[in-house]
C-alpha positions as CSV (number, residue, x, y, z in Angstrom):
1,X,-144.4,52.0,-38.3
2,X,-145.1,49.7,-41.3
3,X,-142.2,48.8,-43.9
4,X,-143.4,48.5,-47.5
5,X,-142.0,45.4,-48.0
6,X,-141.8,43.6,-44.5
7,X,-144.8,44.8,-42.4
8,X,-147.5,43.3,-45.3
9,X,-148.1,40.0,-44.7
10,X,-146.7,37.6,-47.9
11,X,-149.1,34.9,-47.1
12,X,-152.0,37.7,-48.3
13,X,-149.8,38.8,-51.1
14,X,-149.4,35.6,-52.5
15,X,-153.3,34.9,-51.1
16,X,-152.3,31.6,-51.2
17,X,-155.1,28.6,-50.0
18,X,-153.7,28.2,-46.7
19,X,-152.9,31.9,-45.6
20,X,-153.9,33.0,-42.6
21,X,-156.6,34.8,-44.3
22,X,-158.2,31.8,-46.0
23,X,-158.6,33.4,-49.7
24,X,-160.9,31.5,-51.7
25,X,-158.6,31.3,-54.7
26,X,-155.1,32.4,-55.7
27,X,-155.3,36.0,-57.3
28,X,-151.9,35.0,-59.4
29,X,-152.2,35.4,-62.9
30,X,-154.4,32.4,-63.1
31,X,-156.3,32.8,-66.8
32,X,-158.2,29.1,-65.9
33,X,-160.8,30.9,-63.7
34,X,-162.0,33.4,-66.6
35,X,-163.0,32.1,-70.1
36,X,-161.0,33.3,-72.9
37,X,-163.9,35.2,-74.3
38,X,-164.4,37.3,-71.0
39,X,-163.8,40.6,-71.6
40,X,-162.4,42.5,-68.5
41,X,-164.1,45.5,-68.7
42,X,-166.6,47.1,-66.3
43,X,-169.5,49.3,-67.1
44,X,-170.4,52.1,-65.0
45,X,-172.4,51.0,-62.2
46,X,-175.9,53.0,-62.4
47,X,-177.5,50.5,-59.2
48,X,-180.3,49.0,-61.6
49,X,-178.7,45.8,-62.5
50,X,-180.8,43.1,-61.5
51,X,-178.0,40.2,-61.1
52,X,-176.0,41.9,-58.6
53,X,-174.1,38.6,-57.8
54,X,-173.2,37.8,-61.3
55,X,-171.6,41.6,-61.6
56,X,-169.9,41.4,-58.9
57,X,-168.7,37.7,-60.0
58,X,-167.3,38.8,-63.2
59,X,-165.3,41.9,-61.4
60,X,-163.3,39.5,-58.9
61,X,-163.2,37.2,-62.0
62,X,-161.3,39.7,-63.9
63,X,-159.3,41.1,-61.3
64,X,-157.8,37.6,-61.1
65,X,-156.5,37.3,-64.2
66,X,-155.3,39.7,-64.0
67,X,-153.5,40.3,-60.8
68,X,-150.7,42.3,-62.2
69,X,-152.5,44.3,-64.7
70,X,-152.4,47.8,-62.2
71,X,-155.4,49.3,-64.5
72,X,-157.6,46.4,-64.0
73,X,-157.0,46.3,-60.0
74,X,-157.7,49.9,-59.7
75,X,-160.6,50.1,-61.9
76,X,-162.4,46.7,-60.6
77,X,-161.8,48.4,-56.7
78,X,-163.9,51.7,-58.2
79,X,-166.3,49.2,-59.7
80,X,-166.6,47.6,-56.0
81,X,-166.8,50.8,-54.8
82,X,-169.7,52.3,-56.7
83,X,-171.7,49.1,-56.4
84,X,-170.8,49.3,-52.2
85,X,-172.9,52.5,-52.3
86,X,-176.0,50.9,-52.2
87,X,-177.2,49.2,-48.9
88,X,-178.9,46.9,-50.5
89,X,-176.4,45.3,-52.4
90,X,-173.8,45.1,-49.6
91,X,-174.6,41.7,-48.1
92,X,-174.5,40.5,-51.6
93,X,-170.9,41.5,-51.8
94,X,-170.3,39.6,-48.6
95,X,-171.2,36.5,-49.8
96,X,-168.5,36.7,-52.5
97,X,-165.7,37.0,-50.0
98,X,-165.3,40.6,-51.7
99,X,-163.0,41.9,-48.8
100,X,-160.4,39.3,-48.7
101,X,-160.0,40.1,-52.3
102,X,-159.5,43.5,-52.0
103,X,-157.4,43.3,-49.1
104,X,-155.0,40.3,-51.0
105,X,-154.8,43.2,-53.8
106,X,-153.9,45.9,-51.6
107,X,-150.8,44.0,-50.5
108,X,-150.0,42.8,-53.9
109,X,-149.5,46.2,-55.1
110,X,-148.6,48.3,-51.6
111,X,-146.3,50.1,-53.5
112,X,-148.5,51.6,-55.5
113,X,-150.9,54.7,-54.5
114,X,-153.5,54.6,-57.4
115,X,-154.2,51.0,-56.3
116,X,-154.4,51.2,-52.7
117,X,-156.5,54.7,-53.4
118,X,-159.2,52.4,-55.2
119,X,-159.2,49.7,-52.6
120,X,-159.6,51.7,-49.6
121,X,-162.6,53.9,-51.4
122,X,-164.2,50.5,-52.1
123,X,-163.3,49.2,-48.0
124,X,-164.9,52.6,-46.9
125,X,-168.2,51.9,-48.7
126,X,-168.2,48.3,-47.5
127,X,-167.7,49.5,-43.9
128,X,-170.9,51.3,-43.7
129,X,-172.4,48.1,-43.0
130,X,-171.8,46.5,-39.5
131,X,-171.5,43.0,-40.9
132,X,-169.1,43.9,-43.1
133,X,-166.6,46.2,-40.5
134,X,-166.4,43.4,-38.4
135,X,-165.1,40.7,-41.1
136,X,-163.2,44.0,-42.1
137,X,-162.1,44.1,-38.6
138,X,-160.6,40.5,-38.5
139,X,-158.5,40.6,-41.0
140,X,-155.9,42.6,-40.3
141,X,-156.8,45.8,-42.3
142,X,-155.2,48.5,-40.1
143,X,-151.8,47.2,-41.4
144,X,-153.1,48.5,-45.0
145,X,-154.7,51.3,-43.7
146,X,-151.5,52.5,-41.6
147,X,-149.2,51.8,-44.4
148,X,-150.8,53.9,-46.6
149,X,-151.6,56.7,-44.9
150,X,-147.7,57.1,-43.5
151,X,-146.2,56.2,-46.8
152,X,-148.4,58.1,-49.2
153,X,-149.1,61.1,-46.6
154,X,-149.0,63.9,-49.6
155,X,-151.1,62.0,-51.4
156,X,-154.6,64.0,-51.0
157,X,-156.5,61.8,-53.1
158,X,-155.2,58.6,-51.0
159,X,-155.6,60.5,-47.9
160,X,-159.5,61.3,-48.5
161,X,-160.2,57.6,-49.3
162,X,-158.1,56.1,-46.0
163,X,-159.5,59.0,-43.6
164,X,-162.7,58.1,-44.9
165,X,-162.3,54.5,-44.4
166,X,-160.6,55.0,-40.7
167,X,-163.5,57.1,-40.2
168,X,-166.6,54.2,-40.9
169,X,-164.1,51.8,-39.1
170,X,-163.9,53.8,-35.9
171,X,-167.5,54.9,-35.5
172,X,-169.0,52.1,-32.6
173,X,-165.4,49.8,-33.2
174,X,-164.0,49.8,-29.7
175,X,-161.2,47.1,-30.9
176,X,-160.4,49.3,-33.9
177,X,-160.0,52.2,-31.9
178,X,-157.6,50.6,-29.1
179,X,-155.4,49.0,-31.7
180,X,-155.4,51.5,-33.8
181,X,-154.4,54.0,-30.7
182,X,-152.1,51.1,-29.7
183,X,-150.0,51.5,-32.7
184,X,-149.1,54.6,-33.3
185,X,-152.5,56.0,-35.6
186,X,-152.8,59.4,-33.4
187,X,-149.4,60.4,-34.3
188,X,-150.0,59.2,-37.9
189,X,-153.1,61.3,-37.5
190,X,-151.4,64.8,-36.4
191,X,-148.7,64.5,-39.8
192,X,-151.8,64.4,-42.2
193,X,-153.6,67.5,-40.3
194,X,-150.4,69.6,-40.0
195,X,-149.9,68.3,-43.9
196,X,-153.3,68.6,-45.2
197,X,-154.8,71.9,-43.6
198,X,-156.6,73.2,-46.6
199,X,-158.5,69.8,-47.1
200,X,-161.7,69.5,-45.5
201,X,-162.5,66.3,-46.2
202,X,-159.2,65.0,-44.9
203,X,-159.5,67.1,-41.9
204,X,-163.7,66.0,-41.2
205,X,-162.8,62.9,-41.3
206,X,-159.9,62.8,-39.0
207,X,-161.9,64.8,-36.1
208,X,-165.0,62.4,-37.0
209,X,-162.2,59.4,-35.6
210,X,-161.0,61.2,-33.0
211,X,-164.5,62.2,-31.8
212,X,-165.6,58.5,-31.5
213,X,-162.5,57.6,-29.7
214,X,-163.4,60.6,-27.4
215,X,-166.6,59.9,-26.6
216,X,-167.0,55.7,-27.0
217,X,-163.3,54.9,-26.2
218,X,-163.2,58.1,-22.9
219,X,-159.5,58.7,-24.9
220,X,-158.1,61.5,-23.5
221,X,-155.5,61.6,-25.5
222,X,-158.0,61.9,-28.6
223,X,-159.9,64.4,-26.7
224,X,-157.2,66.6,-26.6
225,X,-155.9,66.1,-29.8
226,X,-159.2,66.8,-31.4
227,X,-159.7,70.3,-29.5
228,X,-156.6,71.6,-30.3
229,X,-157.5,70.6,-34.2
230,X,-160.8,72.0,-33.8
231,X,-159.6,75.2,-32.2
232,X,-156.7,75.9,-34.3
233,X,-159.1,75.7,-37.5
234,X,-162.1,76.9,-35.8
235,X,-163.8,74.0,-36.9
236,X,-167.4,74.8,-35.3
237,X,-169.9,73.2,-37.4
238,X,-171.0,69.9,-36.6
239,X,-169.3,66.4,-37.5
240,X,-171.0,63.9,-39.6
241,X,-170.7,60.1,-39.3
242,X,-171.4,58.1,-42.4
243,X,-168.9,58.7,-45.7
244,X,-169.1,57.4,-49.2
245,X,-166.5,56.9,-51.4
246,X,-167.9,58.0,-55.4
């Protein structure tokens, strides 16, 4: 599986102009792109500001200068997050290159869970929209998602936000599926049931994957895991698709 340090791509880390993931700017601790006077502070988002863009501008602003600052990071990712809630304002969020940003922050600080926790809650919002999931898609995010689902598997909180995210990823995602099959995510998939019985978020979202692989991927492997799970918890109420990150 994925190594903390060796599996997550430096280029992205650095998100240097060149990587393979074409930032748009470095996310060092570069105080040039945010006036001195900017505060880095982010009001609750209450989906009735009327310059979305500009918001969303000041976040990423921030979270630039201060790339090393864990608070910021975390709390601009819940900002992202909250604001990802509304359809509306997704394709807005696109336009500002929002998840090559998160993703650069998620290997900056892969090491630590509170970060990545944010990040993935703010990646599950933005892959409710089909757009989105496919730049998603393209750059490399099941790396993340794997690495922080193995590494921080007793991590509930963590666990909710990347099942979650897995889950909006999978649903219609036929590349997702097979490379996320192809390296190693089912057995990655059985530790976190076996650890997180009790958690029914963690475990609706897990059968919600392995449903779409079943029935859109004809997995059999998937099928089988996900009626053992269901049996064994007698899990018979219907899965849901779509899930938010709050």
């Amino acid at each position: 599986f994925f190594q903390a340090k060796n599996s997550l791509n430096a280029d992205l880390a650095n998100c240097k102009r060149k990587s393979q993931f074409n930032c748009a700017e470095s996310l060092s601790y570069n105080v040039n792109n945010v006036s001195k006077g900017t505060p880095c502070a982010f009001p609750v988002f209450a989906g009735k500001q009327d310059d979305i863009a500009a918001q969303i501008d000041h976040i990423i602003k921030c979270m630039a200068k201060e790339a090393k600052n864990v608070t910021i990071q975390e709390k601009g990712c819940k900002a992202i997050s909250r604001i990802a809630v509304y359809e509306h304002f997704r394709h807005a969020i696109q336009k500002t290159d929002v998840v090559k940003k998160v993703l650069s922050i998620t290997y900056l600080h892969s090491e630590n869970p509170r970060v990545l926790d944010a990040a993935l809650g703010a990646l599950m919002n933005l892959a409710l929209d089909d757009d989105i999931k496919k730049d998603i898609s393209s750059m490399d995010s099941l790396y993340v998602l794997l690495h922080a689902m193995k590494y921080f598997m007793d991590d509930f909180r963590l666990q909710i936000n990347a099942t979650g995210f897995m889950r909006n990823m999978a649903l219609k995602n036929l590349q997702f599926q097979e490379d996320f099959i192809f390296h190693g995510g089912l057995q990655v998939l059985s530790h976190i049931l076996e650890m997180h019985k009790k958690n029914k978020t963690i475990q609706e979202n897990i059968l919600a994957t392995l449903l779409s692989m079943t029935i859109e991927s004809a997995n059999g492997v998937a099928g089988k895991m996900l009626g053992d799970w269901r049996e064994k918890m007698n899990y018979s109420h219907p899965v849901q698709t779509d899930k938010k990150a709050l």
